[in-house]
PDB file of the backbone (N, CA, C, O) and the ligand in Angstrom, with CONECT records:
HET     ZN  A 101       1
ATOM      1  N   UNK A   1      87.175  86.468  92.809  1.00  0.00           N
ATOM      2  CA  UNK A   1      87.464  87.892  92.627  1.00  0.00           C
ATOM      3  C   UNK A   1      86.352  88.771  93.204  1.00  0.00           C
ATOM      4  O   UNK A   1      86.251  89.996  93.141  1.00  0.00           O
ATOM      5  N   UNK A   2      85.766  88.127  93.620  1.00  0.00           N
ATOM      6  CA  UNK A   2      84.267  88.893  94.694  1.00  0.00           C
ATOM      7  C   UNK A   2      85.042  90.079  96.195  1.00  0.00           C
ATOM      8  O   UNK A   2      85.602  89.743  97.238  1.00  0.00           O
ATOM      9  N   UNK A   3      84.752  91.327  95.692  1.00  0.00           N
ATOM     10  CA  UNK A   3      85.416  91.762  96.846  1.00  0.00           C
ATOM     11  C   UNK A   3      84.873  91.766  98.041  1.00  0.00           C
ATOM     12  O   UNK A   3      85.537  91.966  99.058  1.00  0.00           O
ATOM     13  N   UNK A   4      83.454  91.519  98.036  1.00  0.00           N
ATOM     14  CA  UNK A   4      83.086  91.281  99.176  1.00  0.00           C
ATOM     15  C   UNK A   4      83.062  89.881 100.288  1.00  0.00           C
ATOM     16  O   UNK A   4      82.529  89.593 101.359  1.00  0.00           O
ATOM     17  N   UNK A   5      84.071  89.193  99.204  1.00  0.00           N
ATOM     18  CA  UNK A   5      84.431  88.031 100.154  1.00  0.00           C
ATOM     19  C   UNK A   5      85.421  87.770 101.227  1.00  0.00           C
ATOM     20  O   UNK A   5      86.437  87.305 100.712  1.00  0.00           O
ATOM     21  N   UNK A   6      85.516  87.870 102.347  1.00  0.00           N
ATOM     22  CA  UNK A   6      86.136  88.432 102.979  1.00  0.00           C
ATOM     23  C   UNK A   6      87.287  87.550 103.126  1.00  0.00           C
ATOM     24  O   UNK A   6      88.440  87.981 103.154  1.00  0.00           O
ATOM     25  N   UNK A   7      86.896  85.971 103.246  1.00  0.00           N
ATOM     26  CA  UNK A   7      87.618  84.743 103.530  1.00  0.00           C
ATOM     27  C   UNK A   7      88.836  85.107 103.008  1.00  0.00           C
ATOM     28  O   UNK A   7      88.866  85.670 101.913  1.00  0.00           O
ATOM     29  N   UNK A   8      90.097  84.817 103.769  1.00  0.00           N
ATOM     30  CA  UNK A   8      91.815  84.155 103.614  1.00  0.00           C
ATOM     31  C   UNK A   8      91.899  85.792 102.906  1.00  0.00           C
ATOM     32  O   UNK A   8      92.934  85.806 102.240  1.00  0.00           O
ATOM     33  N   UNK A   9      91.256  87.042 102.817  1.00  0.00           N
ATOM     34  CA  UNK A   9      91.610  88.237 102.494  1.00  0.00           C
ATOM     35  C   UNK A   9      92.451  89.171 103.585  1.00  0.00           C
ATOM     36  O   UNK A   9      92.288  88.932 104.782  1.00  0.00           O
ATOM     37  N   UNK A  10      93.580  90.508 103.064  1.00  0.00           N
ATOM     38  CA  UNK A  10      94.319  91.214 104.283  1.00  0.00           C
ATOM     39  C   UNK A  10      93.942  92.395 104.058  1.00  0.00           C
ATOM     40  O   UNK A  10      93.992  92.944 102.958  1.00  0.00           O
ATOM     41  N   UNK A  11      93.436  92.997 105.333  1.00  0.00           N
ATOM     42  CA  UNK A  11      93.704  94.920 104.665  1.00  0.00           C
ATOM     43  C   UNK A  11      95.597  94.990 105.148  1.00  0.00           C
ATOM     44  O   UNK A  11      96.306  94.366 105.937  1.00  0.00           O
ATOM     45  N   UNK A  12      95.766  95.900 104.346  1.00  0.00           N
ATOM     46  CA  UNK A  12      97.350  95.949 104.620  1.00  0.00           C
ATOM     47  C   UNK A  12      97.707  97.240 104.359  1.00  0.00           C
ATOM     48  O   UNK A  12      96.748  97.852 103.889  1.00  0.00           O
ATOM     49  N   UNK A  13      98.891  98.044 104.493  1.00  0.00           N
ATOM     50  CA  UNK A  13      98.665  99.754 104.125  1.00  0.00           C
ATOM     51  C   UNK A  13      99.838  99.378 103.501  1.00  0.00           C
ATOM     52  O   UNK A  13     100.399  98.294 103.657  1.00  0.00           O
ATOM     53  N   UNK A  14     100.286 100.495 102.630  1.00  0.00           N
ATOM     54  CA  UNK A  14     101.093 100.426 101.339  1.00  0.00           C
ATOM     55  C   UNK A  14     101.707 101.489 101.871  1.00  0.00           C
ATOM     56  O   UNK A  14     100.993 102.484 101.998  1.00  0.00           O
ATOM     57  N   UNK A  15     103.316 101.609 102.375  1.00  0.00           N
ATOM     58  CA  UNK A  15     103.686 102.747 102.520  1.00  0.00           C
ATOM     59  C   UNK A  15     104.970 103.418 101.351  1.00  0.00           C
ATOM     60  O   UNK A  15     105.707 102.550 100.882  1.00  0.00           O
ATOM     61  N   UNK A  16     105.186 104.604 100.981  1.00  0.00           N
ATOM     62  CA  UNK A  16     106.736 104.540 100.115  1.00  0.00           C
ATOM     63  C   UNK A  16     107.946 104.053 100.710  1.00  0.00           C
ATOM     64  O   UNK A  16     108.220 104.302 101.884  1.00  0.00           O
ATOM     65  N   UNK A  17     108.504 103.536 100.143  1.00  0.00           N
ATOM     66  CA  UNK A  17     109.942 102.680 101.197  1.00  0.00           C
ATOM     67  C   UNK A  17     110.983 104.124 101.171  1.00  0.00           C
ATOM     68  O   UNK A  17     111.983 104.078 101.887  1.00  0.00           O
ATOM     69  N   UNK A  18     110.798 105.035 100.573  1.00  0.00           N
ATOM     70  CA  UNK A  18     111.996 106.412 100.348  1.00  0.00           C
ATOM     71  C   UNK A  18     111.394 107.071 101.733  1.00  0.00           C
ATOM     72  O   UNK A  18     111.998 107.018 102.804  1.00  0.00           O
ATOM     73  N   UNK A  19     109.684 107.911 101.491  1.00  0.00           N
ATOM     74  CA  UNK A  19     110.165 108.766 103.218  1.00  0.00           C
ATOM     75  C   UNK A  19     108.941 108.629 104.102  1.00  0.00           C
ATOM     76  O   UNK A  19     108.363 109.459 104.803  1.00  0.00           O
ATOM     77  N   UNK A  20     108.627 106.893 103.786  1.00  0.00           N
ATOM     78  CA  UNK A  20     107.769 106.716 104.646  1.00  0.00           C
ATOM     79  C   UNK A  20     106.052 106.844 104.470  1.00  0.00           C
ATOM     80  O   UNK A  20     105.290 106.215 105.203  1.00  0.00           O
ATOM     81  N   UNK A  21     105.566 107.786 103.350  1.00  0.00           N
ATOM     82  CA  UNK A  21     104.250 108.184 103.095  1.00  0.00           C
ATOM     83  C   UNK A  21     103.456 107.280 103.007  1.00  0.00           C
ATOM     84  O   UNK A  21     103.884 106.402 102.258  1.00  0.00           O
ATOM     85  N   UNK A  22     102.119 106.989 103.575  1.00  0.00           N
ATOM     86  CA  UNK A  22     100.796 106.548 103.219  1.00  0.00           C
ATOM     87  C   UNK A  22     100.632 106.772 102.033  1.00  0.00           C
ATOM     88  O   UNK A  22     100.692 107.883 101.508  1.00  0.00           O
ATOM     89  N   UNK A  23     100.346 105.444 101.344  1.00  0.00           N
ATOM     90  CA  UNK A  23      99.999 105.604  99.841  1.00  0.00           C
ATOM     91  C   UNK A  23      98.501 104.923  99.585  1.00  0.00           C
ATOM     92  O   UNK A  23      97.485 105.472  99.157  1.00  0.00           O
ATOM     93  N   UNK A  24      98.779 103.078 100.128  1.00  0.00           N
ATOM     94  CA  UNK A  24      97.199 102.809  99.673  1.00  0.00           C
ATOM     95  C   UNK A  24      96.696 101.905 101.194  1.00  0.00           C
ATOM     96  O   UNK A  24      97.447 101.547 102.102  1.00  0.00           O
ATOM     97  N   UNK A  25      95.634 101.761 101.123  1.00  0.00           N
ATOM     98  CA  UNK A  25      95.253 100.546 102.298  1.00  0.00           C
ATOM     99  C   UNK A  25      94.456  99.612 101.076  1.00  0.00           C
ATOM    100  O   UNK A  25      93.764 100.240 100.275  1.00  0.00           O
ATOM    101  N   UNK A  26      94.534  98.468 100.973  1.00  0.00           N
ATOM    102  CA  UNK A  26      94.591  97.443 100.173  1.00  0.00           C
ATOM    103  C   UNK A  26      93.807  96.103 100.283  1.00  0.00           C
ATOM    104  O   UNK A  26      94.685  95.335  99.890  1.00  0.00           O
ATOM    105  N   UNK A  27      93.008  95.519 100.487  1.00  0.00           N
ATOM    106  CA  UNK A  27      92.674  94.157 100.075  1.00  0.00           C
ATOM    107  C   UNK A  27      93.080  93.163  99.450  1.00  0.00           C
ATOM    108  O   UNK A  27      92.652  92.871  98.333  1.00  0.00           O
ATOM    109  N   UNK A  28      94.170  92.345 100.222  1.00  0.00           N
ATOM    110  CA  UNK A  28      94.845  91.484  99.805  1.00  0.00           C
ATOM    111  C   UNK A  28      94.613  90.029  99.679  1.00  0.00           C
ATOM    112  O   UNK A  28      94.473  89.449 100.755  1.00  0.00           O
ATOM    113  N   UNK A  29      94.531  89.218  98.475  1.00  0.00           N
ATOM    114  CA  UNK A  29      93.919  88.395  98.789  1.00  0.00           C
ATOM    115  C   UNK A  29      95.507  86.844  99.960  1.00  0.00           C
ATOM    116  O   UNK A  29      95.728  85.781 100.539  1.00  0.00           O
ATOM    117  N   UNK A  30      95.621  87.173  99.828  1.00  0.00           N
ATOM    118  CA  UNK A  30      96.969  85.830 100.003  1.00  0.00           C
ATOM    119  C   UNK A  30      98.208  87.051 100.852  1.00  0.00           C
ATOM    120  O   UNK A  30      98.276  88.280 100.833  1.00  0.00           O
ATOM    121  N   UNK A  31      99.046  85.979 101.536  1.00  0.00           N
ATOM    122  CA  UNK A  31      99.895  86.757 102.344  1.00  0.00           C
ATOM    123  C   UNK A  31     101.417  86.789 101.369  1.00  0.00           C
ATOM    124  O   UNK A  31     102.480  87.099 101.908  1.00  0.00           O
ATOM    125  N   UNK A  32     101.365  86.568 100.467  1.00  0.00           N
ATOM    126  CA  UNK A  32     102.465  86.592  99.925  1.00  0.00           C
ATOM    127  C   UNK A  32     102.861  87.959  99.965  1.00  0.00           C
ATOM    128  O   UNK A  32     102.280  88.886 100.530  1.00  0.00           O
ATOM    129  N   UNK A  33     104.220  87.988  99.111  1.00  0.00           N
ATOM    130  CA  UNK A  33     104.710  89.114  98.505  1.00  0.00           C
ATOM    131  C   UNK A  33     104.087  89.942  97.711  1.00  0.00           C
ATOM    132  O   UNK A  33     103.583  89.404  96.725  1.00  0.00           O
ATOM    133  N   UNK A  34     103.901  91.497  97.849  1.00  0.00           N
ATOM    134  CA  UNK A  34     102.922  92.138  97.255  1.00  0.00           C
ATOM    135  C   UNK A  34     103.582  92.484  95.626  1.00  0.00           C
ATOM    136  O   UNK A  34     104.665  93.054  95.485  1.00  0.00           O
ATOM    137  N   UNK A  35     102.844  92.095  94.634  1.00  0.00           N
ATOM    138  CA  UNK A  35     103.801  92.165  93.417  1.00  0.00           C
ATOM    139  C   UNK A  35     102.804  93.223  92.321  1.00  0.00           C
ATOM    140  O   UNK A  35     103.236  93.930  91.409  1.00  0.00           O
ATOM    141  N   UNK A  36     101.893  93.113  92.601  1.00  0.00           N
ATOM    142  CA  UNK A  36     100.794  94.163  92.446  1.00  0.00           C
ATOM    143  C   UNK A  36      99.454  94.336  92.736  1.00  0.00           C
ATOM    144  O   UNK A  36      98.708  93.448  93.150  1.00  0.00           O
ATOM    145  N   UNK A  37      99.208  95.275  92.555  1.00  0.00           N
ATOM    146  CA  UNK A  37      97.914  95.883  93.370  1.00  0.00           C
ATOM    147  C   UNK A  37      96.116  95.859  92.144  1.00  0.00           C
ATOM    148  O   UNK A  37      96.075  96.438  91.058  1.00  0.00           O
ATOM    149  N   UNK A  38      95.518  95.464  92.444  1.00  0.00           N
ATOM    150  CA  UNK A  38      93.994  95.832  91.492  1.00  0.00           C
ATOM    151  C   UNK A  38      93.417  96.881  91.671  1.00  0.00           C
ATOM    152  O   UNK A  38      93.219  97.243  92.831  1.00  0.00           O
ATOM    153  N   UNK A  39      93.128  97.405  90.953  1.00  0.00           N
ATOM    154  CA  UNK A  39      92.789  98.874  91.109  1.00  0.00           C
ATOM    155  C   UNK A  39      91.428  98.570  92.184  1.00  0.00           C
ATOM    156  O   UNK A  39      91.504  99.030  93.323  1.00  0.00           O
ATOM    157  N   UNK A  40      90.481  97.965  91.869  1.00  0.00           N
ATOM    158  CA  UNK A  40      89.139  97.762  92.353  1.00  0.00           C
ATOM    159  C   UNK A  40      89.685  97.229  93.870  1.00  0.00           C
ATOM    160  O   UNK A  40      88.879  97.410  94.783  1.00  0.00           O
ATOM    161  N   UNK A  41      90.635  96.759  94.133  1.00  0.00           N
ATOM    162  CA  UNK A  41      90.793  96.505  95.811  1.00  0.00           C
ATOM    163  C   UNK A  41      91.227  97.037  96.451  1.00  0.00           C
ATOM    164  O   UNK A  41      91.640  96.486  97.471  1.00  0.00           O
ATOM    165  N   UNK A  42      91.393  98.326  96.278  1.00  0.00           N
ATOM    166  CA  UNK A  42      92.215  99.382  96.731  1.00  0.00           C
ATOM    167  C   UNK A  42      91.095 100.260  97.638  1.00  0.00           C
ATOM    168  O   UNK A  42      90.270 100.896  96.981  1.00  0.00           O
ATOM    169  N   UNK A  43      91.028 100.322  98.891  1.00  0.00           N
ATOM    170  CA  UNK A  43      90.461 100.713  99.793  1.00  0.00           C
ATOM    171  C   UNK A  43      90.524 102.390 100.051  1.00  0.00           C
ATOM    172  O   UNK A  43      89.630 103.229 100.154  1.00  0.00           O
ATOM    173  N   UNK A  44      91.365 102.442 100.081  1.00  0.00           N
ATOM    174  CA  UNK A  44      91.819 104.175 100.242  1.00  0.00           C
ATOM    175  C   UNK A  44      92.851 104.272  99.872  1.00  0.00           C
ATOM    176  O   UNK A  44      93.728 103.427 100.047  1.00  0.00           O
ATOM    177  N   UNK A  45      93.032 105.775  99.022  1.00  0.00           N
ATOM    178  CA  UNK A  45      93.669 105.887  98.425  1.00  0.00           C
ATOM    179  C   UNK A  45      94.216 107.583  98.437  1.00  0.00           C
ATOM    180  O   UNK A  45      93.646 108.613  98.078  1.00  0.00           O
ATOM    181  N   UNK A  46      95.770 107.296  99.101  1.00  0.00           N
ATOM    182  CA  UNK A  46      96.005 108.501  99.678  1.00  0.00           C
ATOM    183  C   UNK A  46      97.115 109.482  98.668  1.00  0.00           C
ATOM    184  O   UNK A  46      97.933 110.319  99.051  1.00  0.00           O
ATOM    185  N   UNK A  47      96.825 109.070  97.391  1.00  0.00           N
ATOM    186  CA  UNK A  47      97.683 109.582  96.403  1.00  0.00           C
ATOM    187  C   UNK A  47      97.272 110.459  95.443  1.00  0.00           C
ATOM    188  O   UNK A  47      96.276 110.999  95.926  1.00  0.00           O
ATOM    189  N   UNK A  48      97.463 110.881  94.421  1.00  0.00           N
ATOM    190  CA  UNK A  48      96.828 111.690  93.585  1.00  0.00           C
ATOM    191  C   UNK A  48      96.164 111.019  91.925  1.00  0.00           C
ATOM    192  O   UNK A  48      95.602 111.530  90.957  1.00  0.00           O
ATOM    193  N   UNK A  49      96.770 109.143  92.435  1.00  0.00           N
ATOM    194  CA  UNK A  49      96.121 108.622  90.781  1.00  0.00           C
ATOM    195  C   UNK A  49      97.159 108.188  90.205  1.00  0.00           C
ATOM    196  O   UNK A  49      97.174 107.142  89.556  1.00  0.00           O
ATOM    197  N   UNK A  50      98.530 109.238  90.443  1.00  0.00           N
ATOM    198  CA  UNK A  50      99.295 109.378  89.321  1.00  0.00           C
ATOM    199  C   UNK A  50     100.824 107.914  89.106  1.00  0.00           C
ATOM    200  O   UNK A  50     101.638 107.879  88.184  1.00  0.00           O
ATOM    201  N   UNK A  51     100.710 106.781  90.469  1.00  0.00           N
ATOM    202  CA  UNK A  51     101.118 106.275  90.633  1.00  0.00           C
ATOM    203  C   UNK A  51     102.610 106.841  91.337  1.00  0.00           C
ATOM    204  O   UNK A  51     103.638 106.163  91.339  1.00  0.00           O
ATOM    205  N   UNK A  52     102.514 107.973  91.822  1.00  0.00           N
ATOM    206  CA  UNK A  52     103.872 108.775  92.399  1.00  0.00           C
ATOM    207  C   UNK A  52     103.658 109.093  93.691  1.00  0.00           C
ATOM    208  O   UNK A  52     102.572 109.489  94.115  1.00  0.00           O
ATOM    209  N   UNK A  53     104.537 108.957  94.281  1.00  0.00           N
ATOM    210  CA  UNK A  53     103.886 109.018  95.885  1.00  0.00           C
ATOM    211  C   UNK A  53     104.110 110.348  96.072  1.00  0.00           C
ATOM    212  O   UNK A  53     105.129 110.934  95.706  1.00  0.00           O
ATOM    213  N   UNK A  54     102.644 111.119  96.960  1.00  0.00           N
ATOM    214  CA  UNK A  54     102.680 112.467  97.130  1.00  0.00           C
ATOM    215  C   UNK A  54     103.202 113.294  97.656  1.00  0.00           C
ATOM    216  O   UNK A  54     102.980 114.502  97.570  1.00  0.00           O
ATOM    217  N   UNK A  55     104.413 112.429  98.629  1.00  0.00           N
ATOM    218  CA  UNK A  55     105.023 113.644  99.241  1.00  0.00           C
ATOM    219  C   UNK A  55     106.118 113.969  98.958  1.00  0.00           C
ATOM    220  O   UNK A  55     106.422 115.161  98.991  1.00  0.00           O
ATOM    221  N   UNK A  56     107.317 112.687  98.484  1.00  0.00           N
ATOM    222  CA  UNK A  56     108.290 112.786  97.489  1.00  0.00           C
ATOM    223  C   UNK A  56     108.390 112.591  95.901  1.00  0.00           C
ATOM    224  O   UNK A  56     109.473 112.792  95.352  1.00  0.00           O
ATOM    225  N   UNK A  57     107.646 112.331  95.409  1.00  0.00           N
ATOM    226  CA  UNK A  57     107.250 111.965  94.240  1.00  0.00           C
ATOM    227  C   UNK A  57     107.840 110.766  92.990  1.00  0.00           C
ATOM    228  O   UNK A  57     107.844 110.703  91.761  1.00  0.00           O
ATOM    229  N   UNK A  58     108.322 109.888  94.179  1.00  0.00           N
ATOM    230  CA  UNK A  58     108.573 108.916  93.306  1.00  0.00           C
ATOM    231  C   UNK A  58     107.709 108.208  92.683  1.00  0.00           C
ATOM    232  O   UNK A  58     106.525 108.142  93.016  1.00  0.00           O
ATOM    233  N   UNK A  59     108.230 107.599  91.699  1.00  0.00           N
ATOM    234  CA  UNK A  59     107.164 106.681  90.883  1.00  0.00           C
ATOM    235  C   UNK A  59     107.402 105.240  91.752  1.00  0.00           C
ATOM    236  O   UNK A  59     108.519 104.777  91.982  1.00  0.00           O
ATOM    237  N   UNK A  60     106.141 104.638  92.178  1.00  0.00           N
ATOM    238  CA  UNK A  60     106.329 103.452  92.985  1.00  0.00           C
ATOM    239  C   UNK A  60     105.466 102.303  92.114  1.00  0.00           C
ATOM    240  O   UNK A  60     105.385 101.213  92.680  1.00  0.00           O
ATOM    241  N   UNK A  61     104.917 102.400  91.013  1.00  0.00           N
ATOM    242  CA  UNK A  61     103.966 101.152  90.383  1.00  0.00           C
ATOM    243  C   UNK A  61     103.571 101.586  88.767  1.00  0.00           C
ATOM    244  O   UNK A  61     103.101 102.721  88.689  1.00  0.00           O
ATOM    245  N   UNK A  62     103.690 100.867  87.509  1.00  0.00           N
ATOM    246  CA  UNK A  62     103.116 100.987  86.964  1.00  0.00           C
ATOM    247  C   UNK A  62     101.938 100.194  86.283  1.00  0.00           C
ATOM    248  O   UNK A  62     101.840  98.986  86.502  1.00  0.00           O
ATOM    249  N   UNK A  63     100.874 100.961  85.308  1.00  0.00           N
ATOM    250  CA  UNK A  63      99.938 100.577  84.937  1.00  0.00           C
ATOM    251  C   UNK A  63     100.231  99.148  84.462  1.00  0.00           C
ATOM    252  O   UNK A  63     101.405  98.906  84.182  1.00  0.00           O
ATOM    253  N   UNK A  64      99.432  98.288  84.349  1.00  0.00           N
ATOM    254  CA  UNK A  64      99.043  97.105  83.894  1.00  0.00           C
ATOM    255  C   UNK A  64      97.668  96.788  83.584  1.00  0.00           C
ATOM    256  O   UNK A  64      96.729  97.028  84.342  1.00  0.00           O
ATOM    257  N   UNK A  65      97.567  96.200  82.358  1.00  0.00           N
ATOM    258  CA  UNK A  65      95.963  95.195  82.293  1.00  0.00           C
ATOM    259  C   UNK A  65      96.559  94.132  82.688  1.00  0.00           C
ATOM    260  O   UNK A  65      97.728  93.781  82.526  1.00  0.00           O
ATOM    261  N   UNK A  66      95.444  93.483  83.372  1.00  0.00           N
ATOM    262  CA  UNK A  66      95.655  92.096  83.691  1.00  0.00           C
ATOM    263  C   UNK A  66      94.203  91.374  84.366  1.00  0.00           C
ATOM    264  O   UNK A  66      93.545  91.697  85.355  1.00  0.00           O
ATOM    265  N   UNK A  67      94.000  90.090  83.218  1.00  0.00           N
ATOM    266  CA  UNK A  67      92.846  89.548  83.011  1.00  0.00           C
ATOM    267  C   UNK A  67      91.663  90.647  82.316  1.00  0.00           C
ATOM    268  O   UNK A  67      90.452  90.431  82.258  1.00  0.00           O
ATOM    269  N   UNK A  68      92.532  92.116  81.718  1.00  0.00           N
ATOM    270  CA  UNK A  68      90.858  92.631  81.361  1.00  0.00           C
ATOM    271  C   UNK A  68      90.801  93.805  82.245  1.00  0.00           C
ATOM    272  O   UNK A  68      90.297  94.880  81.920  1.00  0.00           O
ATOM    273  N   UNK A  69      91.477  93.480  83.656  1.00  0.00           N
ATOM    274  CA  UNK A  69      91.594  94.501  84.513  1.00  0.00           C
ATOM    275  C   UNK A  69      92.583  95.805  84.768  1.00  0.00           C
ATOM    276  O   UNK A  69      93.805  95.742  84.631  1.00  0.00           O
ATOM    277  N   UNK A  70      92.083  96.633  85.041  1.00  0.00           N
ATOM    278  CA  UNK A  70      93.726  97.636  85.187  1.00  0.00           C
ATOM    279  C   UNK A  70      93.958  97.086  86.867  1.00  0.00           C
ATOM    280  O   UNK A  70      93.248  96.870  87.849  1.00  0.00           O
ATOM    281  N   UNK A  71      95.175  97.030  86.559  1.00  0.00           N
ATOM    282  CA  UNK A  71      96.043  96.565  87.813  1.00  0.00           C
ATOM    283  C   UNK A  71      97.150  97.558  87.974  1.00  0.00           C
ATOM    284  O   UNK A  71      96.706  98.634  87.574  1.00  0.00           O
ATOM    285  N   UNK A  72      98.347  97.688  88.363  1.00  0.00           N
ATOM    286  CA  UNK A  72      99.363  98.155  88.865  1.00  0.00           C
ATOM    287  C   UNK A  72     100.300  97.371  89.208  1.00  0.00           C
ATOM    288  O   UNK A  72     100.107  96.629  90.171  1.00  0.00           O
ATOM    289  N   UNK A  73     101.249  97.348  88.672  1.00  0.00           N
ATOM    290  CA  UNK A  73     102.679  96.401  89.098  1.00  0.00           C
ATOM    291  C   UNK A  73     103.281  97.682  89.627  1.00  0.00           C
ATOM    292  O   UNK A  73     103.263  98.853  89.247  1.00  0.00           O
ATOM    293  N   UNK A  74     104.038  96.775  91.048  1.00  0.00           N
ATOM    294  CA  UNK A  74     104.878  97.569  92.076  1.00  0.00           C
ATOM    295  C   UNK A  74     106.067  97.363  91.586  1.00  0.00           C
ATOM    296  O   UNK A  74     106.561  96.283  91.263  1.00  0.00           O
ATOM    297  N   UNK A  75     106.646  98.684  91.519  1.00  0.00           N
ATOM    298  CA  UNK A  75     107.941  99.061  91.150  1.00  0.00           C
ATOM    299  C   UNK A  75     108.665  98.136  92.630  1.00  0.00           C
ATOM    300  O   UNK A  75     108.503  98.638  93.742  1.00  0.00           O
ATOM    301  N   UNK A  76     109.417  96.837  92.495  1.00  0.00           N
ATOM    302  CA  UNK A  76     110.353  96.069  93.090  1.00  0.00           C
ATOM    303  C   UNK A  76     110.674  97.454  93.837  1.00  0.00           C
ATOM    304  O   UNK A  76     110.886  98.484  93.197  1.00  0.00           O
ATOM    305  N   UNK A  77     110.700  97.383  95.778  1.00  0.00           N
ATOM    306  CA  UNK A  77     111.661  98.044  96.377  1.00  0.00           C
ATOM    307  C   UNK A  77     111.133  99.424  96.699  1.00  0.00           C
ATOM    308  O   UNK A  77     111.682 100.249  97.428  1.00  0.00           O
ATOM    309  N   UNK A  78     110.006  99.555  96.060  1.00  0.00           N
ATOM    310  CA  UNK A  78     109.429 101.337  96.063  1.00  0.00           C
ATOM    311  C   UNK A  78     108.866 101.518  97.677  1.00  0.00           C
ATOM    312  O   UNK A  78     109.093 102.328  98.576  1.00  0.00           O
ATOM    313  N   UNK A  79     107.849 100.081  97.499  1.00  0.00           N
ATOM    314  CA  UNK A  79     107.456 100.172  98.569  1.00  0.00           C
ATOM    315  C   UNK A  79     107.270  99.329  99.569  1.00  0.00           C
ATOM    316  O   UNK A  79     107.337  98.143  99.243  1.00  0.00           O
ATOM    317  N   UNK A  80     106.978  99.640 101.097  1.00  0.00           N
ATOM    318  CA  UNK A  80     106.393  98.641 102.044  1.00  0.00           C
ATOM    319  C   UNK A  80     105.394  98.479 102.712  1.00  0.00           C
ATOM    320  O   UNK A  80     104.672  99.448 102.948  1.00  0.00           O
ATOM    321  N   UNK A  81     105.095  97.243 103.183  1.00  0.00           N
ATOM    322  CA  UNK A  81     103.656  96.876 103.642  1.00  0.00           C
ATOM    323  C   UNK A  81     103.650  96.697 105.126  1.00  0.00           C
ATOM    324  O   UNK A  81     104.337  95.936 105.807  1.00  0.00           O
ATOM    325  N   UNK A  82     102.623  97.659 105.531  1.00  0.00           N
ATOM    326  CA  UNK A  82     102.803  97.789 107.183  1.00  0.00           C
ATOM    327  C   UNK A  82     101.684  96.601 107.817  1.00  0.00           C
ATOM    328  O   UNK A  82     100.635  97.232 107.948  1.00  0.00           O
ATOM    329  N   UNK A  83     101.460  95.247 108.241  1.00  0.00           N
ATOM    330  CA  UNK A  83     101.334  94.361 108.868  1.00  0.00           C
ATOM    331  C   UNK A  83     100.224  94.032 108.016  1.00  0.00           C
ATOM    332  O   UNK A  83      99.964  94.791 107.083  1.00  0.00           O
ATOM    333  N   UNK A  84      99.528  92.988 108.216  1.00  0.00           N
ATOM    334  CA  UNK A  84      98.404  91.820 108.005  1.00  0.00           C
ATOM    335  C   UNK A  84      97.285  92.070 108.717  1.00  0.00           C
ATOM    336  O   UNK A  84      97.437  91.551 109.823  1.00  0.00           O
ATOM    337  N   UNK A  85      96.071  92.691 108.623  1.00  0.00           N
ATOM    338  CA  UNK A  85      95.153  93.254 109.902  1.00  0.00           C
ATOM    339  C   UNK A  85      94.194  91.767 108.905  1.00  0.00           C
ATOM    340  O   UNK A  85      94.015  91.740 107.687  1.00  0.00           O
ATOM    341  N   UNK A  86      93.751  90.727 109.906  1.00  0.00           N
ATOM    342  CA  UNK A  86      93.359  89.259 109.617  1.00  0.00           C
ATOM    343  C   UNK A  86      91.622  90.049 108.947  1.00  0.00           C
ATOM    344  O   UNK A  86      91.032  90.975 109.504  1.00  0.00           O
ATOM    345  N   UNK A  87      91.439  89.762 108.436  1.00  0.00           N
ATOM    346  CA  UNK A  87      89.539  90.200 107.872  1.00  0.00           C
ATOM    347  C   UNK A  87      88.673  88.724 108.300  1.00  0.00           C
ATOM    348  O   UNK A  87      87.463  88.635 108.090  1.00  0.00           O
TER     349      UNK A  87
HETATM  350 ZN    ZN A 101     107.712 109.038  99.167  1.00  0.00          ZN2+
END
């Protein structure tokens, strides 16, 4: 869970699947399916916090602890992930 480890990690951008908006750029560890996000790997962050994307305002993720951590589970379908940039 070291974020500065770069090994088998993705930056990836998080877009809304409704009208397209930049939401997060991300640190991913594994290429799977994105099922949620850690707050602490979240690179930039082009939203307001509120888990609603800023330009239409859907709700795309909610809060989660997990392991201790606040995380974010992705609302299935909200959103998409624009390519694998290799770290
Ligand atoms: Zn949107």
């Amino acid at each position: 869970m070291d974020i500065n480890n770069h090994t088998n990690t993705y930056v990836i951008k998080i877009h809304c699947s409704r009208c397209n908006e930049f939401l997060y750029k991300y640190r991913k560890r594994s290429n799977g399916a994105l099922v949620k996000c850690h707050s602490d790997r979240i690179i930039e962050d082009a939203t307001h916090g509120d888990l609603t994307c800023p330009k239409c305002g859907r709700e795309f993720a909610r809060y989660k602890v997990i392991n201790n951590k606040p995380a974010q589970k992705i609302i299935r379908g909200r959103v998409y992930v624009k390519g694998h940039l290799k770290r």
